[in-house]
N, C-alpha and C positions, 0 to 999 in steps of 0.2 A: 424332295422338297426341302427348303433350306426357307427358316423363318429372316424375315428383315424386317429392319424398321426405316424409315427416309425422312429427315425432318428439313426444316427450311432456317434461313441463317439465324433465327430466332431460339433455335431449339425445337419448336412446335411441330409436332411429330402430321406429315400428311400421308404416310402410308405404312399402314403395319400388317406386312402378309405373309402365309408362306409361297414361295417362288420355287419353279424349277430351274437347273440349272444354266439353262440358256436364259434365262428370263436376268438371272442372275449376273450373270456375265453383264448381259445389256444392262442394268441398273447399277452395275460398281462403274463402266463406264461415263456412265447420263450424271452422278449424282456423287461422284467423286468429295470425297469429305463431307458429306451430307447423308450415309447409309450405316447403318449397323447390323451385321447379320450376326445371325443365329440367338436371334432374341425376337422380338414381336411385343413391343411399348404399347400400352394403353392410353390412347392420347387426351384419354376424359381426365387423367390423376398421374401422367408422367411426362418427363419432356427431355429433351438431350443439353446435358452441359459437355462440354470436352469430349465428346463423341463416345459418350458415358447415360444409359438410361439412369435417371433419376424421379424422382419424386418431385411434383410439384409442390410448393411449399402454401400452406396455409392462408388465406385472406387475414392480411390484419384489421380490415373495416369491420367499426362497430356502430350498431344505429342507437341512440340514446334519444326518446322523444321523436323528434321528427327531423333530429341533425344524424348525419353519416358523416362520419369522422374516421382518420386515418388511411383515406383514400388511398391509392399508388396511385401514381400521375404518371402519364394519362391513363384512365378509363371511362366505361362505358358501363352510366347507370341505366336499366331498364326499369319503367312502369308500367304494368300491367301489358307489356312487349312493344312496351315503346320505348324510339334507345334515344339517351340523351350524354352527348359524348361531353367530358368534364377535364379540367385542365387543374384543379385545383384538389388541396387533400381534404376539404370539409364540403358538404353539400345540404344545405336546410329545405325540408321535402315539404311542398307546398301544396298538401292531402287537403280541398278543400270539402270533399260532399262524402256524406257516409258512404262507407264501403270497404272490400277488403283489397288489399292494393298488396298485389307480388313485385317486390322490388329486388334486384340483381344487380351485380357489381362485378364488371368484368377486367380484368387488367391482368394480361398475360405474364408472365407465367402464372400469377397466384391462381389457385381454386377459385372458381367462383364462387361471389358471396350472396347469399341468399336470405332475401327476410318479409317476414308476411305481417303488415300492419293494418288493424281493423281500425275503422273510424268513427 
């Protein structure tokens, strides 16, 4: 068994397993400059640069009050799993009724960013 990983032109790893070597063969064919063997990437906190596992790098979004600031453009803010896709790097969260509201911040490669505000 020989571990691989396969990501898509983004970097973003869709399979990380181990393979036997038929399996292998078909897979260095299918995914030609999209595989890396003899590793196995975690695709929750790594991703492929130059067909090189890496780290994925840090959220720079920070929530101050009720604005999210330093967005990457584009992503995708979640409220309490509802996605609200943004084009812009500031976002003012419009928490109108008590409650505690899980808000998430998706924008690939970074880590998601995560933040929990009570109201």
């Amino acid at each position: 068994m020989t571990p691989v990983t396969i990501f898509d032109n983004d970097g973003r790893i869709t399979l990380a397993a181990e393979v036997s070597d038929s399996t292998l063969a078909l897979y260095e064919m299918m995914y030609v400059g999209r595989i890396v063997t003899g590793a196995m990437a975690n695709p929750q906190t790594e991703y492929i640069v130059d067909g090189k596992i890496q780290p994925r790098p840090g959220s720079p979004v920070a929530l101050t009050g009720g604005t999210l600031a330093n967005l990457p453009m584009p992503c995708t803010i979640t409220i309490n799993g509802t996605a609200y896709p943004c084009e812009d790097d500031g976002a003012e969260l419009d928490l109108l009724y008590p409650g505690i509201y899980k808000i998430k911040v998706f924008a690939f490669p970074y880590l998601d960013a995560e933040f929990e505000v009570t109201i």
